[in-house]
C-alpha positions as CSV (number, residue, x, y, z in Angstrom):
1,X,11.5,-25.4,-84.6
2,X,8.3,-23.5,-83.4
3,X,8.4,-22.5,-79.6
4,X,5.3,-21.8,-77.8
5,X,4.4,-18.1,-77.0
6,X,3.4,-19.0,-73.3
7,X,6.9,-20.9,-72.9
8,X,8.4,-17.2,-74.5
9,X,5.8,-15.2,-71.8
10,X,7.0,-17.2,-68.8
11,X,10.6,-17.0,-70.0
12,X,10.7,-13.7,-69.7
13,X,8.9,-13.5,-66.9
14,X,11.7,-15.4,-65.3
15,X,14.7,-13.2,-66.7
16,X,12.7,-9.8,-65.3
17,X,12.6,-11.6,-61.9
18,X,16.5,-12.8,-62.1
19,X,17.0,-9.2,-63.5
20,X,14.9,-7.3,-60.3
21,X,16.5,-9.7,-57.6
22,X,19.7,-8.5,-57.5
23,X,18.6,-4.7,-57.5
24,X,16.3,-5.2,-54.6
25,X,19.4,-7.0,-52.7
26,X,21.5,-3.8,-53.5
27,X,18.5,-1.6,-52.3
28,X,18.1,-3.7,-49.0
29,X,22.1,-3.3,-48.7
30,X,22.0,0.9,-49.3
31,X,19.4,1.0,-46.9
32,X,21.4,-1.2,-44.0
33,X,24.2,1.2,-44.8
34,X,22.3,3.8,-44.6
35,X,20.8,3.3,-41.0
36,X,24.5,2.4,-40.0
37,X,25.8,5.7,-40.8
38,X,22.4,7.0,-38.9
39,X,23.3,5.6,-35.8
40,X,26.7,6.5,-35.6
41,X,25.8,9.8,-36.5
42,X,27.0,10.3,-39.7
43,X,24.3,12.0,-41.1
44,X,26.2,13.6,-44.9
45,X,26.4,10.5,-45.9
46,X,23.0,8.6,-44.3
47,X,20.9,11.2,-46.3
48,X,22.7,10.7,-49.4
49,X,21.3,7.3,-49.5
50,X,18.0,8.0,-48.2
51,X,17.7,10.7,-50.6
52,X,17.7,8.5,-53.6
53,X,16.1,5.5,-52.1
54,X,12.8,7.8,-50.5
55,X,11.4,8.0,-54.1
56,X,10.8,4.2,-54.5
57,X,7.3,3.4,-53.1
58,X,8.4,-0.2,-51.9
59,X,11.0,1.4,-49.7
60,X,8.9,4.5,-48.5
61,X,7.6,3.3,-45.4
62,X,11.2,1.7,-43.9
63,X,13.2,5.2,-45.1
64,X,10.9,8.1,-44.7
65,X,10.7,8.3,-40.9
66,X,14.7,8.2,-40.5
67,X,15.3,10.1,-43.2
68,X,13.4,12.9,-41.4
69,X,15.5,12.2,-38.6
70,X,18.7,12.8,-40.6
71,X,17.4,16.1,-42.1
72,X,16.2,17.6,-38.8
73,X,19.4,16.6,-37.4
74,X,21.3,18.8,-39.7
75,X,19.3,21.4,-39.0
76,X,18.4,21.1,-43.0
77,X,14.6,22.5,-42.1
78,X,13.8,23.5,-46.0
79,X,15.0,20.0,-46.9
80,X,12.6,17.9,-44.3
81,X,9.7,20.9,-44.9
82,X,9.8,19.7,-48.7
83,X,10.2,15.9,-47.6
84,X,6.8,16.5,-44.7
85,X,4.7,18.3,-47.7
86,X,5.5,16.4,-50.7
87,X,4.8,13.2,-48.4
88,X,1.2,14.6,-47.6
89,X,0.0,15.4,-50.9
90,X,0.9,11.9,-51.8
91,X,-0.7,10.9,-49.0
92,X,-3.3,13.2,-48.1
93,X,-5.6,11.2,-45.4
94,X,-2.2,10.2,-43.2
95,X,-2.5,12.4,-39.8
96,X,0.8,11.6,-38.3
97,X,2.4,13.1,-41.9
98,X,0.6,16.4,-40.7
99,X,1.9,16.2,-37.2
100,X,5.4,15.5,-38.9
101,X,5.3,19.0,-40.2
102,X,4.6,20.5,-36.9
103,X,7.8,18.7,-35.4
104,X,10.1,20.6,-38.7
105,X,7.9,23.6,-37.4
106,X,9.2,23.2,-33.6
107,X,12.6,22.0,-34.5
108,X,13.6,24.8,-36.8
109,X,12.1,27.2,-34.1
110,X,9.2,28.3,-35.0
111,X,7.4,27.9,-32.3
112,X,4.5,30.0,-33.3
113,X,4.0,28.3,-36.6
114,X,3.8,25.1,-34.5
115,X,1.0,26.1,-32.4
116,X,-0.9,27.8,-35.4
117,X,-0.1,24.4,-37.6
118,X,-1.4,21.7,-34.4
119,X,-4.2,24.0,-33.9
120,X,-5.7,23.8,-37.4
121,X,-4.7,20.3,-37.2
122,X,-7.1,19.7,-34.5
123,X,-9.6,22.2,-35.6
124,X,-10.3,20.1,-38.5
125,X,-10.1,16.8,-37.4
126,X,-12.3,13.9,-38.2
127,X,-13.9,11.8,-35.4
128,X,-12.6,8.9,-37.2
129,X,-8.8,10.4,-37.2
130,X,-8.7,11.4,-32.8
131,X,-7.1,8.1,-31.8
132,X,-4.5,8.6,-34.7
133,X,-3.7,12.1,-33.9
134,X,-3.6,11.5,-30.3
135,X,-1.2,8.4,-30.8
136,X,1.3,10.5,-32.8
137,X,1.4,13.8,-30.4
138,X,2.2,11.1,-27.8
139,X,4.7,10.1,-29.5
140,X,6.3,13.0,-30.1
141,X,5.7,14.0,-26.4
142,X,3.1,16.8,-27.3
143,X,0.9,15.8,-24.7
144,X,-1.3,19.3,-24.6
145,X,-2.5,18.6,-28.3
146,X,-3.2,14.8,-26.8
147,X,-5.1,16.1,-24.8
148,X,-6.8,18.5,-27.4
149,X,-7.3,16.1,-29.5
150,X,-8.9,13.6,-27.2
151,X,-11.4,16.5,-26.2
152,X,-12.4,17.9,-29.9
153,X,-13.1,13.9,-30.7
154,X,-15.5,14.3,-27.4
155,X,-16.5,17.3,-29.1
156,X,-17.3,15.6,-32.3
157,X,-19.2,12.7,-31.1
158,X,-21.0,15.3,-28.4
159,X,-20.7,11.9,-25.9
160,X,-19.5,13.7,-22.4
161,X,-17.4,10.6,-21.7
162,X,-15.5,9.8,-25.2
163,X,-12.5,8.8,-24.9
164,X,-12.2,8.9,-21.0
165,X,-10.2,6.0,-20.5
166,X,-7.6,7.1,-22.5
167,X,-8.0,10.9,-20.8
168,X,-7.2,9.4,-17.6
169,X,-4.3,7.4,-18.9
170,X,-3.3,10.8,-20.1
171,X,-3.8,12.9,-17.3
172,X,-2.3,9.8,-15.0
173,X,1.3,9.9,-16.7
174,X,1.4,13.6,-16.6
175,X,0.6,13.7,-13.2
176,X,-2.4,16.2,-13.7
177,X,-4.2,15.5,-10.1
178,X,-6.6,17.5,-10.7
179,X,-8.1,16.8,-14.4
180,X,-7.5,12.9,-13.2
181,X,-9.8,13.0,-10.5
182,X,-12.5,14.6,-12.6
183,X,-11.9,12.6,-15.5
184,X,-12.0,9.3,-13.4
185,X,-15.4,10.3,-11.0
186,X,-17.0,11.0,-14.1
187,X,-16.5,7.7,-15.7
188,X,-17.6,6.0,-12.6
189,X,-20.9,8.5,-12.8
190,X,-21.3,6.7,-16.4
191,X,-20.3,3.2,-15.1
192,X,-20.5,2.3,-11.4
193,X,-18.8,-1.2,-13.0
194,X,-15.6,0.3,-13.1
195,X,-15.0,1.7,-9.8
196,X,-11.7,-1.0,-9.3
197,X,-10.6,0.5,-12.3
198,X,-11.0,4.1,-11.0
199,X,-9.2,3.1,-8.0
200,X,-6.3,1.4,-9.6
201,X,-5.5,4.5,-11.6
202,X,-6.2,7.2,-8.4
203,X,-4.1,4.7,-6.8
204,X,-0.4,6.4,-7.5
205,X,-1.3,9.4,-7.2
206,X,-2.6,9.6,-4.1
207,X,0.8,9.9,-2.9
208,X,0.8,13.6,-2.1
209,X,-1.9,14.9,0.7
210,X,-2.8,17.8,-1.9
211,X,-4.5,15.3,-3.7
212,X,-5.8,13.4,-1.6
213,X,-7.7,16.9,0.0
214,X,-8.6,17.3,-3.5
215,X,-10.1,14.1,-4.9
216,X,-11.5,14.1,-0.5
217,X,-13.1,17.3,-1.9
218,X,-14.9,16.6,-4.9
219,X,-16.4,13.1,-3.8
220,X,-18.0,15.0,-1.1
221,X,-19.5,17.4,-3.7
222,X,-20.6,14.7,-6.1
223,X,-22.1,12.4,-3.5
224,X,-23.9,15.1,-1.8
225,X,-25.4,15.7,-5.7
226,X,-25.7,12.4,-6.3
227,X,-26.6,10.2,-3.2
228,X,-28.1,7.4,-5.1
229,X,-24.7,6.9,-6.9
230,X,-23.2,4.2,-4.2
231,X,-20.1,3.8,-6.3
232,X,-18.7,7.7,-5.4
233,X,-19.4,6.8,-1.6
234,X,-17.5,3.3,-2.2
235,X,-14.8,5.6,-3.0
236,X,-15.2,8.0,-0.5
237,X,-14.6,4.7,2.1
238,X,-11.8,3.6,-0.2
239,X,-10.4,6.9,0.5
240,X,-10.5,7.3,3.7
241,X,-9.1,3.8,4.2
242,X,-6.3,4.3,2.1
243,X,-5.4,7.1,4.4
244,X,-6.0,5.1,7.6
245,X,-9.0,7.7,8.5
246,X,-11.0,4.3,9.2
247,X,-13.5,6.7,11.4
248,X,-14.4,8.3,8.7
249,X,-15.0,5.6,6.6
250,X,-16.8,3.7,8.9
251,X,-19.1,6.8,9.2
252,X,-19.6,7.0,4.9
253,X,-20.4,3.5,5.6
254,X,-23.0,3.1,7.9
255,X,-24.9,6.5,6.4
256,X,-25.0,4.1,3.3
257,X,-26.3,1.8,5.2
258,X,-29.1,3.5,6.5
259,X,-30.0,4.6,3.2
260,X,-29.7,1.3,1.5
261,X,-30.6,-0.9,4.3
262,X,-28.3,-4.0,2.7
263,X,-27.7,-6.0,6.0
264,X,-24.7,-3.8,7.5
265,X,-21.9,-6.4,5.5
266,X,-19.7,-3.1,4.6
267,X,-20.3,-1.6,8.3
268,X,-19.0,-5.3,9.5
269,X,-16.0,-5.0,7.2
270,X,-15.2,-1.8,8.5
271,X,-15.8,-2.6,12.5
272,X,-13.1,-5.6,11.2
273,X,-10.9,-3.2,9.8
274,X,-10.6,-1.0,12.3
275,X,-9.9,-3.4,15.2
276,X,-7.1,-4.2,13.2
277,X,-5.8,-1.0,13.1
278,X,-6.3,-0.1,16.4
279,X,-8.9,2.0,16.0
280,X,-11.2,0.4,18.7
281,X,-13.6,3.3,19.1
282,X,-14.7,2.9,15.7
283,X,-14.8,-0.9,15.6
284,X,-16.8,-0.3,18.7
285,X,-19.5,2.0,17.0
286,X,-19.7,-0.3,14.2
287,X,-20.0,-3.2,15.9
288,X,-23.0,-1.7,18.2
289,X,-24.4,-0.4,14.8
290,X,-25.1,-3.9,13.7
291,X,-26.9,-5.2,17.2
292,X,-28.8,-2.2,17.0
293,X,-30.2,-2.1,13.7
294,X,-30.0,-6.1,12.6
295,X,-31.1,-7.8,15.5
296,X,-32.1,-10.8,13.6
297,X,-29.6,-10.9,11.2
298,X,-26.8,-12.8,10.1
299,X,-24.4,-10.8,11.6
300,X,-26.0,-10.0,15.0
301,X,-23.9,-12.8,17.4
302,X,-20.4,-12.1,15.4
303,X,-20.7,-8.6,15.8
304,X,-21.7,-9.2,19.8
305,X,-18.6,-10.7,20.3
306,X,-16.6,-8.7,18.5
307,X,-18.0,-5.4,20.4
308,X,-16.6,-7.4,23.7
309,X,-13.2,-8.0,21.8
310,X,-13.1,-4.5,20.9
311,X,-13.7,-2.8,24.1
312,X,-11.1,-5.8,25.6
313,X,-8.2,-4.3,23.3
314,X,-9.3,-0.7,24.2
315,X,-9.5,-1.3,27.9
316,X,-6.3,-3.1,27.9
317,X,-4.4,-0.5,25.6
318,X,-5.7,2.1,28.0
319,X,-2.9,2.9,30.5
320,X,-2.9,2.4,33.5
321,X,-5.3,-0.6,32.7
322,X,-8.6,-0.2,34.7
323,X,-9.1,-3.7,36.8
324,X,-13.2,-3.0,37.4
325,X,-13.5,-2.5,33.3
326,X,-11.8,-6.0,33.0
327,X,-14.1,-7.6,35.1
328,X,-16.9,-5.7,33.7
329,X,-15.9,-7.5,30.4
330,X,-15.5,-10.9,31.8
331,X,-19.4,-10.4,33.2
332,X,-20.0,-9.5,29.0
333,X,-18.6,-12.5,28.0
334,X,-20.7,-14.6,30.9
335,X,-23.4,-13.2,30.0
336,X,-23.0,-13.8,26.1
337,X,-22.0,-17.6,26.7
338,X,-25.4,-18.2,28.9
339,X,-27.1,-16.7,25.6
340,X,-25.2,-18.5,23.2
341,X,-24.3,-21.5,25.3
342,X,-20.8,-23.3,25.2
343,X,-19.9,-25.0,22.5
344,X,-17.6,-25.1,19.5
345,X,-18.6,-21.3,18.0
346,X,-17.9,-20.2,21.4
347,X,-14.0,-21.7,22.3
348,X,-12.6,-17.9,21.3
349,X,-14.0,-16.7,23.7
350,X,-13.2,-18.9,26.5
351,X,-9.8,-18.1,25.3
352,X,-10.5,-14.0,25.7
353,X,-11.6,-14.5,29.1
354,X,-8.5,-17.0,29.7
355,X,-6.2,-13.9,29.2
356,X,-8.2,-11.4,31.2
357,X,-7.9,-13.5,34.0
358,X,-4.7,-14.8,34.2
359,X,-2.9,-11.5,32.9
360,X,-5.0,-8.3,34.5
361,X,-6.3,-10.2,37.8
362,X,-3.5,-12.9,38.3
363,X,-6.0,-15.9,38.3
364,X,-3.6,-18.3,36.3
365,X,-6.1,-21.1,37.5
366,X,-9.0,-20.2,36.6
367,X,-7.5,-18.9,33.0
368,X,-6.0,-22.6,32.8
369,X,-9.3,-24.3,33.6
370,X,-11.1,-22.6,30.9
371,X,-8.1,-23.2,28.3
372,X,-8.9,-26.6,28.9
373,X,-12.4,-26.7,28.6
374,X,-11.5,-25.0,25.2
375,X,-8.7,-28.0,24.0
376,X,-11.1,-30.3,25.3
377,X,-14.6,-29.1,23.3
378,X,-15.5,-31.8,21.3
379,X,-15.6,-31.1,17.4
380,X,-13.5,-28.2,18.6
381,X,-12.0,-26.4,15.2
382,X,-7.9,-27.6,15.1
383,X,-6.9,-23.8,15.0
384,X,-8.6,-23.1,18.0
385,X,-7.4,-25.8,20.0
386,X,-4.1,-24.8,19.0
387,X,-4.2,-20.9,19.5
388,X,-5.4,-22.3,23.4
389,X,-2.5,-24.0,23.3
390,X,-0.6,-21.4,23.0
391,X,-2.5,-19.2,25.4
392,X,-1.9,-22.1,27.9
393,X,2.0,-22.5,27.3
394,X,2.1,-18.3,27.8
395,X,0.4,-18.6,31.4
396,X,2.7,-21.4,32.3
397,X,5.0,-18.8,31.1
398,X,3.6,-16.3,33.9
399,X,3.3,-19.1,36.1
400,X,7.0,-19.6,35.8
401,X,7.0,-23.2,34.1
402,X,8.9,-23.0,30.8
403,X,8.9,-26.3,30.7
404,X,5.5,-26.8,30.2
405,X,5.2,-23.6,27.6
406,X,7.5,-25.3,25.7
407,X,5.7,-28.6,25.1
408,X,2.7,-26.8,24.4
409,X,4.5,-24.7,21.7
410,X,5.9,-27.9,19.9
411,X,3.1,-29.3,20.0
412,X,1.3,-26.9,18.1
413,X,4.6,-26.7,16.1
414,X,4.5,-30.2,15.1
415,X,0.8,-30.4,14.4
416,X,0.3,-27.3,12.5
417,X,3.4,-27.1,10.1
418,X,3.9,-24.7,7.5
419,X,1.2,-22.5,8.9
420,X,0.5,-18.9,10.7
421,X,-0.3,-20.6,13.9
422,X,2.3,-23.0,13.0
423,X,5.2,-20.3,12.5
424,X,3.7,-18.3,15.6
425,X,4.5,-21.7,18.0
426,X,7.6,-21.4,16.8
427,X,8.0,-17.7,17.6
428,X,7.1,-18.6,21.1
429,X,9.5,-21.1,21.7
430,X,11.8,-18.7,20.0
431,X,11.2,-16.0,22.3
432,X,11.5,-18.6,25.7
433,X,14.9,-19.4,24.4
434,X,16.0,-15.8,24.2
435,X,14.2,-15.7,27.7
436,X,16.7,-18.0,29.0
437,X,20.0,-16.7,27.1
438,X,20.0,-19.1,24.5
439,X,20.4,-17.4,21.8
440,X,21.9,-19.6,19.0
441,X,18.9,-22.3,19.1
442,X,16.7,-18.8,19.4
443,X,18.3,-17.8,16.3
444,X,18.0,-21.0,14.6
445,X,14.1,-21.2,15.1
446,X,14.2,-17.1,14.0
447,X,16.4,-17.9,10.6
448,X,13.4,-20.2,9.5
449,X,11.1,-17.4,10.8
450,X,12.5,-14.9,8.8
451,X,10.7,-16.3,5.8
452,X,7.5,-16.9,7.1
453,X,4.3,-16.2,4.6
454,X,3.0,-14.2,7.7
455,X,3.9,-10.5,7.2
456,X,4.0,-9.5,10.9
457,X,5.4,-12.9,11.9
458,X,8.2,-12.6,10.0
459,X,8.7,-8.8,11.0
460,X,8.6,-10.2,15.1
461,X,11.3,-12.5,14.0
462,X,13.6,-10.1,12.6
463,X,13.1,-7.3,15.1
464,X,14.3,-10.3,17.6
465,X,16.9,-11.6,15.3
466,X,18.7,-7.7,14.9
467,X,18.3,-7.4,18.7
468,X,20.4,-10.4,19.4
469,X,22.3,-9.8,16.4
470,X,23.2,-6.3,17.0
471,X,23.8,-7.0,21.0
472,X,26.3,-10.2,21.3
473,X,28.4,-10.0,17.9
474,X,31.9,-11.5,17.8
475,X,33.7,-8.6,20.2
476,X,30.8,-8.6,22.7
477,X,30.3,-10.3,26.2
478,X,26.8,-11.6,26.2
479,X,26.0,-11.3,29.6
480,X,24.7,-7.9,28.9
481,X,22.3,-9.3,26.5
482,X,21.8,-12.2,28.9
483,X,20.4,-9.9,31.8
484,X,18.0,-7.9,29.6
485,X,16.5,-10.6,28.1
486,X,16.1,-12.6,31.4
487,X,14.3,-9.0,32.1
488,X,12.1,-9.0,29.4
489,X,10.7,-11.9,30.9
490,X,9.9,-10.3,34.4
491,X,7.9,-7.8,31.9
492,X,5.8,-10.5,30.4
493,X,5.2,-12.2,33.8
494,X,4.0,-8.6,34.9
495,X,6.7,-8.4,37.5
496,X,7.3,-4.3,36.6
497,X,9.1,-3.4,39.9
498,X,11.7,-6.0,39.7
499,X,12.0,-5.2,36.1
500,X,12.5,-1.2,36.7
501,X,15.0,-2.1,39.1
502,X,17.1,-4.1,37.3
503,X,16.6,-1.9,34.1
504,X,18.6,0.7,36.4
505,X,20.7,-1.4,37.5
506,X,21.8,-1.8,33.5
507,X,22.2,1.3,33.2
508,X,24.6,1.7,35.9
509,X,27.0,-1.4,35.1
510,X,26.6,-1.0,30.9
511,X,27.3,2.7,30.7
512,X,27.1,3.2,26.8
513,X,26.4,-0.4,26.0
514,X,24.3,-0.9,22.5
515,X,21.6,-2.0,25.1
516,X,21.1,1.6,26.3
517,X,18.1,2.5,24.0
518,X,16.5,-0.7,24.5
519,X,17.0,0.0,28.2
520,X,15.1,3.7,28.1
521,X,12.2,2.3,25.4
522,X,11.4,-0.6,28.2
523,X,11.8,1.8,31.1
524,X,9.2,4.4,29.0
525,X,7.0,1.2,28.5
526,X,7.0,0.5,32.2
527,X,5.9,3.7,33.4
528,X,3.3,4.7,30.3
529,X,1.7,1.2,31.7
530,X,1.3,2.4,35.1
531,X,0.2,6.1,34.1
532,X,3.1,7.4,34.9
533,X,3.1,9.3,31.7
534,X,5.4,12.5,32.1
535,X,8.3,9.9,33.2
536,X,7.7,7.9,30.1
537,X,8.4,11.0,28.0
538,X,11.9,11.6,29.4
539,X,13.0,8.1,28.8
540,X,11.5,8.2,25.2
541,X,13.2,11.7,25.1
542,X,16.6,9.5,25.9
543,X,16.2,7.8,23.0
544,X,15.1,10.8,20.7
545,X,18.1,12.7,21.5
546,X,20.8,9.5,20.7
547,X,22.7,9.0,17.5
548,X,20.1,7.5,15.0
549,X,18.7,4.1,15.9
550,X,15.9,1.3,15.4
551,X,13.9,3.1,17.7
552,X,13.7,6.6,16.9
553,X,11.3,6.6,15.3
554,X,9.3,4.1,17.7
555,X,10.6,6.4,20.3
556,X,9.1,9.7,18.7
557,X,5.8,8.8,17.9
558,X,5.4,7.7,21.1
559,X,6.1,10.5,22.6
560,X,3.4,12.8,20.1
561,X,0.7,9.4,20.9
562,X,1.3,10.2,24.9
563,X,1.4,13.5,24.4
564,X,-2.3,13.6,22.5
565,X,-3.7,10.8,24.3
566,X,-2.6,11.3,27.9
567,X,-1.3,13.9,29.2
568,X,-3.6,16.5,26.5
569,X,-0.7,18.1,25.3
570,X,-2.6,19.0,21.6
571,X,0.4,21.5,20.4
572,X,3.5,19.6,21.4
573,X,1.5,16.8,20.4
574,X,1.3,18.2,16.2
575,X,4.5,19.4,16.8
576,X,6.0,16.0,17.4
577,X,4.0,14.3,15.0
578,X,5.4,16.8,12.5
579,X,9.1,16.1,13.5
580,X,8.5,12.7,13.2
581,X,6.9,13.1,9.5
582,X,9.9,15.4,8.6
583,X,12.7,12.7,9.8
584,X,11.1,9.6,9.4
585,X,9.1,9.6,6.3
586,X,9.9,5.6,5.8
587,X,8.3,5.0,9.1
588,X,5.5,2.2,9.3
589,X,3.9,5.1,11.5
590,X,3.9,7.9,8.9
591,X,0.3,7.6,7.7
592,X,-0.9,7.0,11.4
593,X,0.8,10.2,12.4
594,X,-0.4,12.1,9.2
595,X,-3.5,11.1,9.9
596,X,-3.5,12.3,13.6
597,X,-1.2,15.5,12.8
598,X,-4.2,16.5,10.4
599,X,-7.1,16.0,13.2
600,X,-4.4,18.3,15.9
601,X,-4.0,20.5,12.6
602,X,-8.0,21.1,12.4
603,X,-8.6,20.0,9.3
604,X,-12.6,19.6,8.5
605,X,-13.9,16.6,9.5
606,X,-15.8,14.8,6.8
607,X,-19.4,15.6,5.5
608,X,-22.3,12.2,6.5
């Protein structure tokens, strides 16, 4: 019987593969074994496996790097020195191999054969081979020869910005402030597109003030050497915003402007900003920047009404508040009204004037007759009518008519649900209830609050919630609580005299109550109102020197603010801002008083 040579071939083809299955199961077992003893440190016994499996090229790859391991960790150096070098002849164009023998180098303690052995390394590196170097010194954490490596590829492809991305990556990790900020300022001198970039990876380590001086520093430099380069003054405002030195930006700002002439949109950001962060000097100088030098443009009527808004939240935050300058602003807004006429763009500021009147010169009519002509404008916009709502139900507040504030508040509750103005109805009728001494259907509206989208909303309602909280738990009378919050009322309704004498009278019957720095911050409050500023100290002082509470910190900056501001105290002023940056460095006022310790300090103001 003849059989057919190709049957015979594919016979045996089958038989070698029958044959080679099993041994490759057994390899695949001795190397599992292997790795076991490994972990558990056995390392006798893991090598003697690896040893005989290493010279199988299948296997190579999976047992060379912790067979390296093993050696090294039986300080066998010859052994893994033998493994490193036999492994790069066979494989001569492999980098990390030649890195490998650096690390047997390093680990047997040769430091010196190390260095000489990375140095050549890098010395003769291939522009093709930087990233692969690079990768494996990271690796091993030898973030110097990285670095070195990163910079002879830029040396290789003689491009001043190769590899700058992953320089600043680099320099980021290791927290080298100094080579980051170069590194980053010059890749936005390459590309102005990736300036978010630059600022995302500045971000973190901006941190410490020694970089921020630093990276303050060099973007002077640079955009006094390059001032058509508007990306290194972007950054410069960037800067100065992230440290709250809105002046400063606003100044970077409008000298772009001037040079650029683009309409004043980044100078109306700015004025925006800084209104919002009280800074209402330099809202004000931005906002007369743009009537000034875009008379016909886009922005000219915004930014007149926001210049009256501005000087409204200075005048009114200047104590004691100057009656003529409110009246002075309620002829600004007349006088922008007859320009602009009344009409639907023009109900916010029938609600500005509402306040002046009814809370600085006690005309609750007339502020209720315009608040009306405001919920009454036809095609009005639904927010608006709702935040005069709300202005209404606060002067029937001052009026003394709850009732009425209260309907007004739900009804602005009930048509604006799930929103800011929504949440900030309920707020109101929130704070009438703790008015009054009820404090469980206070808390109730305040537990929803808690949880509002609104960041300062929510912060209003737990600052109220912990007050109650804190002031009328299970072992406490609330008639304490009662009597200060039926105070805190005569506050709002401007009564200060009857709410002094009371405050007093707290202090006499609650000697020691949880009330007692509450009692001294409203007390402070009261007198810094009516520029009585050197009394104001010595109750905030009251609550300075008490056990740790809520409002120390309140308390202390305070004190610095009134001490700067009003009664031109500049040393005790830097001192107290520098106590407060030493004991309360959580503070939402720490980069406030950095900023303002650093003016009192004399540090140079910035270049225009």
């Amino acid at each position: 019987m003849h059989i057919p040579a190709k049957f015979l071939h594919t016979l045996f083809l089958m038989l070698v593969l029958l044959l080679a299955v099993p041994a490759a199961m057994a390899q695949n077992q001795e190397l599992a074994l292997a790795r076991e003893y490994f972990s558990k440190g056995e390392y006798q016994k893991a090598e003697a496996i690896y040893g005989k499996l290493i010279d199988d090229p299948r296997l190579f790859n999976a047992v060379y790097p912790d067979y390296l391991k093993t050696l090294l960790a039986q300080n066998n150096f010859k052994e893994a020195e033998k493994l490193v070098k036999k492994t790069i002849k066979r494989q001569p164009g492999q980098i990390n191999y030649s890195v490998d023998l650096g690390i047997v180098y390093q680990a047997a303690g040769d430091k010196a054969a190390a260095e000489k052995h990375y140095d050549k390394l890098i010395s003769q590196l291939a522009a093709e081979d930087v990233i692969v170097a690079s990768s494996a010194f990271i690796q091993h954490e030898l973030y110097d020869y990285a670095e070195k490596a990163y910079l002879r590829g830029r040396e290789l492809s003689k491009n001043p910005y190769e590899h700058n991305r992953s320089l600043i990556a680099l320099y980021t990790y290791r927290r080298k402030h100094e080579d980051l900020i170069k590194e980053a300022l010059n890749l936005l001198q390459e590309n102005e597109q990736e300036l978010v970039y630059v600022q995302n990876m500045l971000q973190n380590s901006l941190q410490e003030e020694e970089t921020q001086d630093a990276l303050e520093k060099e973007l002077i430099m640079r955009v006094q050497q390059n001032p058509d380069l508007l990306a290194y003054n972007e950054l410069l405002i960037w800067l100065y915003i992230q440290r709250r030195d809105f002046y400063s930006a606003l100044l970077q700002a409008r000298s772009v402007d001037k040079r650029t002439r683009s309409g004043g949109t980044r100078v109306m950001e700015l004025g925006a900003i800084s209104a919002n962060n009280q800074d209402y000097q330099g809202a004000i100088e931005a906002f007369e920047y743009i009537i000034k030098e875009y008379p016909g443009g886009p922005y000219y009527l915004v930014a007149r009404q926001r210049l009256i808004n501005a000087r409204e939240e200075q005048v009114e935050n200047t104590y004691p508040v100057d009656l003529e300058k409110i009246r002075m602003l309620i002829t600004d807004y007349e006088a922008l009204l007859s320009e602009v006429g009344r009409n639907v763009q023009t109900v916010e500021v029938l609600q500005h004037m509402a306040n002046l009147y009814a809370f600085h010169l006690d005309d609750k009519n007339k502020a209720i007759e315009l608040l009306q002509e405001a919920i009454g404008m036809p095609r009005a916009n639904p927010d608006f009518v709702a935040e005069s709502k709300l202005i209404l139900g606060d002067i029937y507040l001052l009026k003394g008519e709850p009732w009425e504030s209260t309907l007004l508040y739900s009804q602005v509750e009930k048509s604006h649900k799930e929103t800011t103005i929504g949440h900030e109805a309920k707020l109101r009728n929130a704070r009438l209830n703790y008015y009054k001494g009820d404090f469980e259907l206070a808390q109730a509206h305040l537990d929803i609050l808690k949880l509002a989208t609104s960041r300062e909303i929510a912060n209003d309602a737990m600052d109220l919630s912990l007050l109650i909280t804190d002031n009328t738990g299970l072992d406490t009378s609330t008639t304490a609580m009662e009597e200060y919050a039926a105070i805190e009322l005569l506050i709002f309704q401007n009564k200060m005299q009857e709410a002094q004498a009371k405050l007093d009278g707290m202090l006499q019957a609650y000697p020691g109550h949880s009330l007692t720095d509450e009692i001294y911050f409203q007390k402070a409050a009261i007198h810094e109102r009516a520029g009585e500023f050197d009394k104001a100290v010595a109750h905030l002082q009251q609550v300075v020197n008490a056990p740790p509470d809520i409002l120390s910190d309140d308390a202390l900056y305070k004190m610095a603010f009134i001490y700067e501001e009003n009664l031109k105290d500049t040393q005790k002023a830097q001192q107290l801002y520098n106590d407060f940056l030493v004991k309360h460095k959580g503070s939402i006022y720490v980069a406030e008083a950095r900023k303002r310790f650093r003016k009192l300090r004399g540090d140079a103001p910035p270049a225009n």
